[in-house]
VOPAGU-2260 file (C-alpha; in pm, 1 decimal, decimal comma):
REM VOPAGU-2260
SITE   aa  ch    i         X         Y         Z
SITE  UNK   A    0    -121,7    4300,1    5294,6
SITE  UNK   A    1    -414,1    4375,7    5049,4
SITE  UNK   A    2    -204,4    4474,2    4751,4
SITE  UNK   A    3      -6,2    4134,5    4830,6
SITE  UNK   A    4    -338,7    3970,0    4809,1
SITE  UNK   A    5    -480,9    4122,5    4557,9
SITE  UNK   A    6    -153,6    4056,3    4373,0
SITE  UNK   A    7    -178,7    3664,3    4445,3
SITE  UNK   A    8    -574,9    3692,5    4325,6
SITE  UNK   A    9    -505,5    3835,2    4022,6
SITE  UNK   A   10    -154,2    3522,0    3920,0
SITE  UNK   A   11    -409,8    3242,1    4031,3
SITE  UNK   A   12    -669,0    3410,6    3792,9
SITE  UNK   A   13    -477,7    3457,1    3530,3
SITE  UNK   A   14    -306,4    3104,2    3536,4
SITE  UNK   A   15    -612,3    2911,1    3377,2
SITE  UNK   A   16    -631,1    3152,5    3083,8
SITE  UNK   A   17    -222,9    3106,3    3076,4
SITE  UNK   A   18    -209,8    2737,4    3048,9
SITE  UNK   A   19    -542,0    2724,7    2829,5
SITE  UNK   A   20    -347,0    2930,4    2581,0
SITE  UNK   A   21      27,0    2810,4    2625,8
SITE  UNK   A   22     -58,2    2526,4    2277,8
SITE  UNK   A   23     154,6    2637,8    2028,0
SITE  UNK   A   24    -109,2    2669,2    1683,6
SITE  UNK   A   25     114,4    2363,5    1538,6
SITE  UNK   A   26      22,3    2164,4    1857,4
SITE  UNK   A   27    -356,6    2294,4    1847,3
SITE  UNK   A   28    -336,9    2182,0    1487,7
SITE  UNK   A   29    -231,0    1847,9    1526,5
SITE  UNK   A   30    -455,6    1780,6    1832,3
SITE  UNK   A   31    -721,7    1889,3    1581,1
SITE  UNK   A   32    -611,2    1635,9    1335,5
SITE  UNK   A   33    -546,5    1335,3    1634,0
SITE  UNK   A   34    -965,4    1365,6    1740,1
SITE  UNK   A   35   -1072,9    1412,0    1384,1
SITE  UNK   A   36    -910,6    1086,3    1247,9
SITE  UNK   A   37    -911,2     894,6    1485,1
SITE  UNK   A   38   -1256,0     796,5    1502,6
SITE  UNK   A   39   -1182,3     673,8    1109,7
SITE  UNK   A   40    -880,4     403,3    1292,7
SITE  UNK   A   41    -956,9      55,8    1340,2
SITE  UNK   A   42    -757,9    -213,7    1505,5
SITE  UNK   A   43    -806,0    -493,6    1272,5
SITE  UNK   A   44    -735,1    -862,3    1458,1
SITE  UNK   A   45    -685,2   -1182,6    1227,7
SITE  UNK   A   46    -843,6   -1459,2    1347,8
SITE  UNK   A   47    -751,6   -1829,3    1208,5
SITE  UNK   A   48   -1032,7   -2111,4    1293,4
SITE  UNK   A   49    -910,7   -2437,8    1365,8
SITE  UNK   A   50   -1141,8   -2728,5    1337,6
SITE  UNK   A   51   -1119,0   -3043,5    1581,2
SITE  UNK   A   52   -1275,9   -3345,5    1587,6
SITE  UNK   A   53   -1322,3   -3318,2    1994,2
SITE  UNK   A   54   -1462,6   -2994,2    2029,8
SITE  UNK   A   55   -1651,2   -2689,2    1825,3
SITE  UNK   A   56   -1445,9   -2456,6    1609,5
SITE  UNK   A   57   -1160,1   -2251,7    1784,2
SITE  UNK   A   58   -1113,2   -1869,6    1687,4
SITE  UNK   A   59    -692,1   -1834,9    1747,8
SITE  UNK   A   60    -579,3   -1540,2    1673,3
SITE  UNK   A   61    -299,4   -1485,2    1425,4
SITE  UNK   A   62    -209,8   -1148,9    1378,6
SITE  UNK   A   63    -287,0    -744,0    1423,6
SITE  UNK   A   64    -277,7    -454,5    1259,0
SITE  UNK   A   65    -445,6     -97,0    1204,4
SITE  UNK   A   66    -666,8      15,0     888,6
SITE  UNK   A   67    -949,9     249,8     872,1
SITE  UNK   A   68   -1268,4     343,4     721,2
SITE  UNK   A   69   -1313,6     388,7     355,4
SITE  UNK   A   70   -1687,6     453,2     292,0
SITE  UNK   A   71   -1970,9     447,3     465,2
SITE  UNK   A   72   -2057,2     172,8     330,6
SITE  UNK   A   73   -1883,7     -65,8     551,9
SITE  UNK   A   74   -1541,0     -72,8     377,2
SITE  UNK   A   75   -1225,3     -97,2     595,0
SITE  UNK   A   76    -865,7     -76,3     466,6
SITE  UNK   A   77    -533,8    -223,6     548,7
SITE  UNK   A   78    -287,7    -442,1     450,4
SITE  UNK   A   79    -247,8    -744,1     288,3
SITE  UNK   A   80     -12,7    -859,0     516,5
SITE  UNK   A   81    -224,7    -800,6     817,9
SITE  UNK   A   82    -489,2   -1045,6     702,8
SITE  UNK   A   83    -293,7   -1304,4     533,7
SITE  UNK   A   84    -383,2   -1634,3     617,3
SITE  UNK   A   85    -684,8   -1533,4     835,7
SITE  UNK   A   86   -1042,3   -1694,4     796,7
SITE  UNK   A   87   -1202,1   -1434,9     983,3
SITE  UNK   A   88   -1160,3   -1118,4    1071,0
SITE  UNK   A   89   -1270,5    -859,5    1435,0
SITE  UNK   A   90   -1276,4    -446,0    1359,4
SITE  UNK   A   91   -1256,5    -296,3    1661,5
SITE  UNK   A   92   -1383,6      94,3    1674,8
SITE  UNK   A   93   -1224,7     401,8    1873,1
SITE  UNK   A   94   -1536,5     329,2    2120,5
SITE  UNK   A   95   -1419,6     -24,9    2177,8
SITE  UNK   A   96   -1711,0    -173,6    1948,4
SITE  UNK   A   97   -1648,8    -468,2    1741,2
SITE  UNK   A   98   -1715,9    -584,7    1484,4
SITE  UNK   A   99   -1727,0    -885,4    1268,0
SITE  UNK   A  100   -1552,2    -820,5     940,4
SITE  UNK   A  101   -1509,7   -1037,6     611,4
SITE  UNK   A  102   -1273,1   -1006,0     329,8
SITE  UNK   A  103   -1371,8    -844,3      13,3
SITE  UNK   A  104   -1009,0    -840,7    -188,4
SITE  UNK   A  105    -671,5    -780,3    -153,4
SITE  UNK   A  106    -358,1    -703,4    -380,2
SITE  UNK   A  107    -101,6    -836,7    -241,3
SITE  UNK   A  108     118,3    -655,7    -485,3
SITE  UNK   A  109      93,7    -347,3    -327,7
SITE  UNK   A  110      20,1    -506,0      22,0
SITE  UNK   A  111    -338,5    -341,2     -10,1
SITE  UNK   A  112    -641,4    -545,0     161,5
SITE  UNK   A  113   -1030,8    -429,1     182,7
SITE  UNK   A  114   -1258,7    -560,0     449,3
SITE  UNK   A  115   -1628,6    -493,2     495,6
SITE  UNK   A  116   -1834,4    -463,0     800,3
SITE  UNK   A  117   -2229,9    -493,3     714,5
SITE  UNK   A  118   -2291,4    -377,2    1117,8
SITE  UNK   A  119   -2331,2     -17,1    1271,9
SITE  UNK   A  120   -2219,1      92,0     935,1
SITE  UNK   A  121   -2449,9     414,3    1002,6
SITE  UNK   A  122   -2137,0     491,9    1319,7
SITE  UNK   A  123   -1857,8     476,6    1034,0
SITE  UNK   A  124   -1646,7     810,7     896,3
SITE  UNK   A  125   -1422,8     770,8     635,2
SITE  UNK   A  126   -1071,1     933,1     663,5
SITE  UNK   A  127    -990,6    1223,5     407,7
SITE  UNK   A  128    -831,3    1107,7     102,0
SITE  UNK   A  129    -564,8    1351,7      -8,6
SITE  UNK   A  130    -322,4    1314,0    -306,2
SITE  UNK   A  131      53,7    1316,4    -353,3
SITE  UNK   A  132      64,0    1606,5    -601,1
SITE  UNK   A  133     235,4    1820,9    -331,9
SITE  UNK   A  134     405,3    1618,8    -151,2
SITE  UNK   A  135     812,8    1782,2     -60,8
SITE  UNK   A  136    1073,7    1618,3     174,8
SITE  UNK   A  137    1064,6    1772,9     514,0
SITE  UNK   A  138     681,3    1808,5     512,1
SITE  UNK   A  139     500,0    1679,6     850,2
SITE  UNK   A  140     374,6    1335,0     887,4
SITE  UNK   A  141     117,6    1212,2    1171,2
SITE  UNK   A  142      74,0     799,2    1193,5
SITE  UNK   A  143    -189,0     686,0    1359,0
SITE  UNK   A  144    -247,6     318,6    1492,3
SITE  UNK   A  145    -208,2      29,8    1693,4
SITE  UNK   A  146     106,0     -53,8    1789,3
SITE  UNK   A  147     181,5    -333,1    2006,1
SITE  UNK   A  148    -190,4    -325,8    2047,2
SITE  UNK   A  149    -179,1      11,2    2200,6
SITE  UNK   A  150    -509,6     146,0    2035,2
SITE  UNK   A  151    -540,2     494,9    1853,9
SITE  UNK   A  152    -159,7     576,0    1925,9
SITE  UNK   A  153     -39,9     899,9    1719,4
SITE  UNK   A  154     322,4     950,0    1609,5
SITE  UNK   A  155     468,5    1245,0    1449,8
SITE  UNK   A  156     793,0    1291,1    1167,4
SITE  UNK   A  157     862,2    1400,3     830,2
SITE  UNK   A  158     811,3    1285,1     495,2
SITE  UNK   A  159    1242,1    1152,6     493,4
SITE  UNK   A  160    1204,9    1054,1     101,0
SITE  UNK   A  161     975,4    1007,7    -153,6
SITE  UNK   A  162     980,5     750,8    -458,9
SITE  UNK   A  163    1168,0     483,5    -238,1
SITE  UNK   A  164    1132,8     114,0    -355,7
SITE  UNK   A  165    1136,7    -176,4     -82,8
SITE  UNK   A  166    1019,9    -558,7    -146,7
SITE  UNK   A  167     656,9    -616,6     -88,7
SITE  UNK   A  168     481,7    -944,9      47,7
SITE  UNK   A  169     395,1   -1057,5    -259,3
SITE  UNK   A  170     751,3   -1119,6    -412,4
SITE  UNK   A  171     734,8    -729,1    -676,5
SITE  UNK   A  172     896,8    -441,3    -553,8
SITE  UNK   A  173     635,2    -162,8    -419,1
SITE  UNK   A  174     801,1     159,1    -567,6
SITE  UNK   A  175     700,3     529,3    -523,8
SITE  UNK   A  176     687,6     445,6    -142,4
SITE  UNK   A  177     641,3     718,2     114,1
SITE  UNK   A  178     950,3     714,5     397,5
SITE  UNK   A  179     943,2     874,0     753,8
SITE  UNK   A  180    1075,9     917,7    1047,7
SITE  UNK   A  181     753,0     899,1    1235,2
SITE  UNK   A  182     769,8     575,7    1506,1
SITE  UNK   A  183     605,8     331,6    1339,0
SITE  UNK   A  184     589,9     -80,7    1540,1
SITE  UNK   A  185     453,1    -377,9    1540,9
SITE  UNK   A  186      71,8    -315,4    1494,8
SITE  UNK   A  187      66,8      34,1    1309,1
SITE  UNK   A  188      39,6    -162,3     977,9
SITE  UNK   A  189    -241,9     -56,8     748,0
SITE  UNK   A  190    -282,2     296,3     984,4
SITE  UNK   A  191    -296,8     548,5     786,8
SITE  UNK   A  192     -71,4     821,8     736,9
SITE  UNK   A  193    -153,5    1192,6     715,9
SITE  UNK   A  194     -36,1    1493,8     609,4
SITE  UNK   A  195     -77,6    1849,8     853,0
SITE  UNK   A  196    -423,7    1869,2     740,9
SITE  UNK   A  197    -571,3    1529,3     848,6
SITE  UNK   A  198    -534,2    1384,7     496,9
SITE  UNK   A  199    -462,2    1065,5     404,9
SITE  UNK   A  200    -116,0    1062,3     195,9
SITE  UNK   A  201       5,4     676,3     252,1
SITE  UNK   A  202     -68,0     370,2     394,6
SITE  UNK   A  203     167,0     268,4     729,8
SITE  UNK   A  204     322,2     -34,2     590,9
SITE  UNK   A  205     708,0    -128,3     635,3
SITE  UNK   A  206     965,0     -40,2     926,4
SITE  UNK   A  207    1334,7    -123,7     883,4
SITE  UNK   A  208    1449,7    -263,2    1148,0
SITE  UNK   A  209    1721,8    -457,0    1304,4
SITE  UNK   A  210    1501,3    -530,8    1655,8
SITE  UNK   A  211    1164,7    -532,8    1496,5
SITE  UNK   A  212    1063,6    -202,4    1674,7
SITE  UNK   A  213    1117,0     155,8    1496,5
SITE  UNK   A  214    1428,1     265,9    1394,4
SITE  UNK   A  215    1323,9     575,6    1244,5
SITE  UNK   A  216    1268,8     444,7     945,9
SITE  UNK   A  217     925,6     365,7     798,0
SITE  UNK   A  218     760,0     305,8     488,9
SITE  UNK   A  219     408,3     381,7     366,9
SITE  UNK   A  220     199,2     299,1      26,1
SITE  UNK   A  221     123,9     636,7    -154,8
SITE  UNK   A  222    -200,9     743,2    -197,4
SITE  UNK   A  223    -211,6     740,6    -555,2
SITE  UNK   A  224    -195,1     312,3    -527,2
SITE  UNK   A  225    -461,3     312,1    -286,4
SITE  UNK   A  226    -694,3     541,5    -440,1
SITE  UNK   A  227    -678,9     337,2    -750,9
SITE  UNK   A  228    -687,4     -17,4    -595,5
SITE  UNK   A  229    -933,1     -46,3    -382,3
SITE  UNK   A  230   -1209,7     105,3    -602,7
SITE  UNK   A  231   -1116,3    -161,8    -795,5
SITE  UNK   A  232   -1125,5    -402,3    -473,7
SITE  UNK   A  233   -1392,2    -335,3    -395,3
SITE  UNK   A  234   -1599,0    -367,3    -738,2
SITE  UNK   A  235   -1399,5    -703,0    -881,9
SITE  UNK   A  236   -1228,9    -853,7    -555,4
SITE  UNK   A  237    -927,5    -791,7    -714,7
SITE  UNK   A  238    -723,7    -549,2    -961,5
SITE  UNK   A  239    -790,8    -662,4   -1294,3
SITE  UNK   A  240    -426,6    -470,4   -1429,3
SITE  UNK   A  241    -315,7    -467,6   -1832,6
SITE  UNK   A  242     -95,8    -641,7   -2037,5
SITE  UNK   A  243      76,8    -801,5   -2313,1
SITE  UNK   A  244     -89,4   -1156,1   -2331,7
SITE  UNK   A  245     293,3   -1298,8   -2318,5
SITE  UNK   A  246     473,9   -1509,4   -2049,7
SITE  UNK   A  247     845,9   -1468,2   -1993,7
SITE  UNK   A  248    1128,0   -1668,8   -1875,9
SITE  UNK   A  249    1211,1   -1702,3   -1545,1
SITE  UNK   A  250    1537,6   -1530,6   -1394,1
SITE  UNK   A  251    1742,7   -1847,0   -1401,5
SITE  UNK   A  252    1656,6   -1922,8   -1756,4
SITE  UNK   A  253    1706,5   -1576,7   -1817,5
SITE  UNK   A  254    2082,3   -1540,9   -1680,0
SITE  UNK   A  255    2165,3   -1907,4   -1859,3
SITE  UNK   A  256    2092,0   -1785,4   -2186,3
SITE  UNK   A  257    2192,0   -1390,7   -2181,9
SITE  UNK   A  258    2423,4   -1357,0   -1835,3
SITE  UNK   A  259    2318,3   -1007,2   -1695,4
SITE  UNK   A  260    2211,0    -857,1   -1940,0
SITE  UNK   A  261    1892,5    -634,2   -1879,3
SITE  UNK   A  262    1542,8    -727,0   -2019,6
SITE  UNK   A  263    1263,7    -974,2   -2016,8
SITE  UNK   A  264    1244,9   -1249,7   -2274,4
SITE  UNK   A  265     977,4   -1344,3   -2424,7
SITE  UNK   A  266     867,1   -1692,2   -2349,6
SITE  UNK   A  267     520,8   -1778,0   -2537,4
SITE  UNK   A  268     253,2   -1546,2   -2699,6
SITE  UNK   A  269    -141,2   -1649,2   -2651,0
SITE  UNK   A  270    -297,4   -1584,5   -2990,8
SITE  UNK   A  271    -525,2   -1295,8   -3043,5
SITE  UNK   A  272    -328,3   -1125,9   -2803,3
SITE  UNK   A  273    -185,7    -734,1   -2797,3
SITE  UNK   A  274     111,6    -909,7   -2808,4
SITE  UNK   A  275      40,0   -1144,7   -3127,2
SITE  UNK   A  276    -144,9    -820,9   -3332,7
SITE  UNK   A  277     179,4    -605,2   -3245,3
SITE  UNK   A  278     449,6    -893,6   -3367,8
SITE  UNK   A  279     627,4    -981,5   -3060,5
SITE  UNK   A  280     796,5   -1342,0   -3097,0
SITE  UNK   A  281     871,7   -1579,7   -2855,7
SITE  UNK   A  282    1092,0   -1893,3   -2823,8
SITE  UNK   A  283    1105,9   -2091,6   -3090,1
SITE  UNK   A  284    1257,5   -2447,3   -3231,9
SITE  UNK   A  285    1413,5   -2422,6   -3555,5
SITE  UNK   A  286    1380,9   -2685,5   -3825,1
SITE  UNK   A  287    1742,4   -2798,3   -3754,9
SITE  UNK   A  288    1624,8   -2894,3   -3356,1
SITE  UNK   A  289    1763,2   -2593,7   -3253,8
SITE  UNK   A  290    1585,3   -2299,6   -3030,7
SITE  UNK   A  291    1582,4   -1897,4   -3141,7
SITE  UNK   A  292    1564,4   -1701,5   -2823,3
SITE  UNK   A  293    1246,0   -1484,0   -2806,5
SITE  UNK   A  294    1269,9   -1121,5   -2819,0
SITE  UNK   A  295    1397,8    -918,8   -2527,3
SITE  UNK   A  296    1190,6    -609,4   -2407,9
SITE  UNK   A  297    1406,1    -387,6   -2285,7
SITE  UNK   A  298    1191,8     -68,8   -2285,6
SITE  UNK   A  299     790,1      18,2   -2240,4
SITE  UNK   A  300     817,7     380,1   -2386,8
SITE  UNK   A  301    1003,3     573,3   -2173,1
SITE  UNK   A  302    1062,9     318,9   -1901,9
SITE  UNK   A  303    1359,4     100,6   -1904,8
SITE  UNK   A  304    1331,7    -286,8   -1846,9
SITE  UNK   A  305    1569,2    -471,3   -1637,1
SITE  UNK   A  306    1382,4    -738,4   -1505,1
SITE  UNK   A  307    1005,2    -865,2   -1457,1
SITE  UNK   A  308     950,5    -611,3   -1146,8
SITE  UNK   A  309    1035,6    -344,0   -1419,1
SITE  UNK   A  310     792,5    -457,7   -1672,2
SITE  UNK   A  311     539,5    -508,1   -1417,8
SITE  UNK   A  312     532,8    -224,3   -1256,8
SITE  UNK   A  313     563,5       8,2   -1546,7
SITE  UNK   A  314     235,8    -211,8   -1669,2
SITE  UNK   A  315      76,3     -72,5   -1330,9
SITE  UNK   A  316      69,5     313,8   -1475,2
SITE  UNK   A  317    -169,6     212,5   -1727,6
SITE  UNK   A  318    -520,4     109,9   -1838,0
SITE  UNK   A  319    -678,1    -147,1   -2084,8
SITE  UNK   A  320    -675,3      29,1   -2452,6
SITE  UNK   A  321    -389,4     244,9   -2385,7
SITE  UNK   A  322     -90,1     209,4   -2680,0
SITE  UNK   A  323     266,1     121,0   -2579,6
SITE  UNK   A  324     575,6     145,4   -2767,7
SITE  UNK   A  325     747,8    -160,9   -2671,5
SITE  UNK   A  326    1118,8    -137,7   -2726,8
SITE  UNK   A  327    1260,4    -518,9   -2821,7
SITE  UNK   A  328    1590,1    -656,4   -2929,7
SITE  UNK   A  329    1530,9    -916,0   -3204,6
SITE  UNK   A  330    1861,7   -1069,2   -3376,1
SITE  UNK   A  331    2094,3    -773,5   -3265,1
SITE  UNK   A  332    1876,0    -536,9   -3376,2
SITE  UNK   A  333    1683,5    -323,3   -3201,3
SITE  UNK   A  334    1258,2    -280,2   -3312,6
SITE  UNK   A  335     987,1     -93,8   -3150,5
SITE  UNK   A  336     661,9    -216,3   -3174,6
SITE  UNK   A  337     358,1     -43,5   -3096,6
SITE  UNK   A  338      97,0    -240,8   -2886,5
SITE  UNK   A  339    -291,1    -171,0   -2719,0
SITE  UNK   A  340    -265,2    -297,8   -2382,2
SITE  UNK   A  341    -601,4    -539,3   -2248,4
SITE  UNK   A  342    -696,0    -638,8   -1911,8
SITE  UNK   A  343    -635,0    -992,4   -1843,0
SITE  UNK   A  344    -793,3   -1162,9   -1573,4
């Protein structure tokens, strides 16, 4: 009877120390990560206020989303999408706080949107920033958000692709885009997504989905966009991105004149411009009352150009003074021209 006891003594001491210890280290690891970043999660609610001439203002609100803590400054980011349209704008902390936020710039480009809180600032913690340097297919993803208004919910995958181009909000394709499998609904927008250290690698952005809920297939903005944006946000209110000095035609007027062929045409040139110093032509009526078509960019060095998302975007990889070689067909002949790229505002 006392060895039976002393048997039954010993399982029911041992038991704690058993369960304490039955976390694998990749589950220890990514419980780790969960109470690290979470405090650096926001829900971010957009709120639209409606005047009316029989009562004070109303506060409706419109939408929600995730984002999370930049600085400790007060800076808060998300996406575009998540504050569109709103006139005012609640951060709600981990610890339920919240706070008022306003809008400092957005990009809707690249669906990237800064707020600012100027309260409890001193409570904020910025998220890691990591990079995409070593980023591989099959690497572990952890999302963390709001979905369905379900704050500080964490979801695990894989990175399923890299480079991946889907159609942002504001009308350009988003390229380099981050895909996994990790659920991602309704209210993880602007949530950040980590890698298995508790870095930030993306931006929780884009599910496709037939029923609006996760399908296993989610999109995030890469790191490298947001670490260059909203520095930029944040100092200008906007990005302030290179170029030409040109305007093009439009894809209709495009496909009347050349069909399918690939390129942009040059429309009109603003004087002084890169574009002017580095000989570009645009349209142009000929004495007879005719018009010579304008020449057709169909390369920005090493990047072909199909269409305007294609000049844009390879625009996006560089700075003001940088040199381009600009690849145009002028007259059946192909030139290139070399041009120093500017910001224009």
């Amino acid at each position: 009877m006392m060895t039976a006891l002393r048997t039954l003594f010993l399982l029911l001491a041992v038991a704690p120390a058993f369960t304490a210890s039955a976390l694998l280290p990749e589950e220890e690891n990514t419980i780790r990560i969960f109470k690290e970043a979470s405090a650096s999660v926001v829900y971010v609610t957009n709120v639209a206020i409606n005047q009316s001439p029989y009562m004070d203002e109303l506060a409706i609100p419109q939408g929600a989303g995730s984002g999370y803590v930049w600085d400790q400054k007060g800076h808060i980011v998300t996406n575009y999408h998540v504050v569109q349209g709103g006139d005012a704008f609640l951060v709600t902390m981990r610890d339920q706080t919240q706070l008022e936020a306003t809008l400092v710039g957005a990009d809707p480009t690249k669906d990237i949107a800064v707020l600012r809180v100027t309260r409890s600032v001193d409570k904020l913690k910025p998220i890691r920033v990591g990079s995409l340097d070593s980023l591989q297919v099959g690497q572990k993803t952890i999302a963390i958000g709001n979905p369905f208004g379900l704050d500080h919910t964490m979801t695990t995958g894989v990175i399923s692709a890299l480079g991946r181009e889907v159609q942002g909000v504001g009308g350009v394709t988003i390229r380099d885009m981050i895909q996994t499998d990790a659920a991602i609904n309704p209210g993880n927008s602007g949530g950040p997504l980590l890698d298995s250290s508790g870095n930030l690698i993306g931006m929780n952005t884009i599910i496709f989905s037939r029923s609006g809920a996760s399908a296993g297939i989610g999109f995030a903005v890469p790191v490298s966009f947001i670490r260059r944006i909203v520095p930029q946000l944040i100092q200008f209110g906007k990005v302030v991105r290179p170029g030409l000095g040109i305007s093009i035609l439009n894809p209709q007027q495009k496909y009347n004149l050349l069909g399918d062929e690939p390129g942009v045409v040059v429309n009109s040139i603003s004087p002084g411009s890169p574009a002017a110093k580095a000989g570009l032509r645009g349209l142009r009526r000929l004495p007879g009352g005719g018009v010579a078509i304008g020449d057709i960019i169909i390369g920005v060095d090493n990047f072909q150009i199909a269409d305007f998302d294609d000049l844009y975007n390879a625009f996006d990889r560089y700075k003001a003074g940088d040199t381009v070689a600009l690849k145009v067909l002028r007259g059946g002949k192909t030139l290139i021209l070399s041009a120093k790229l500017v910001n224009l505002q």
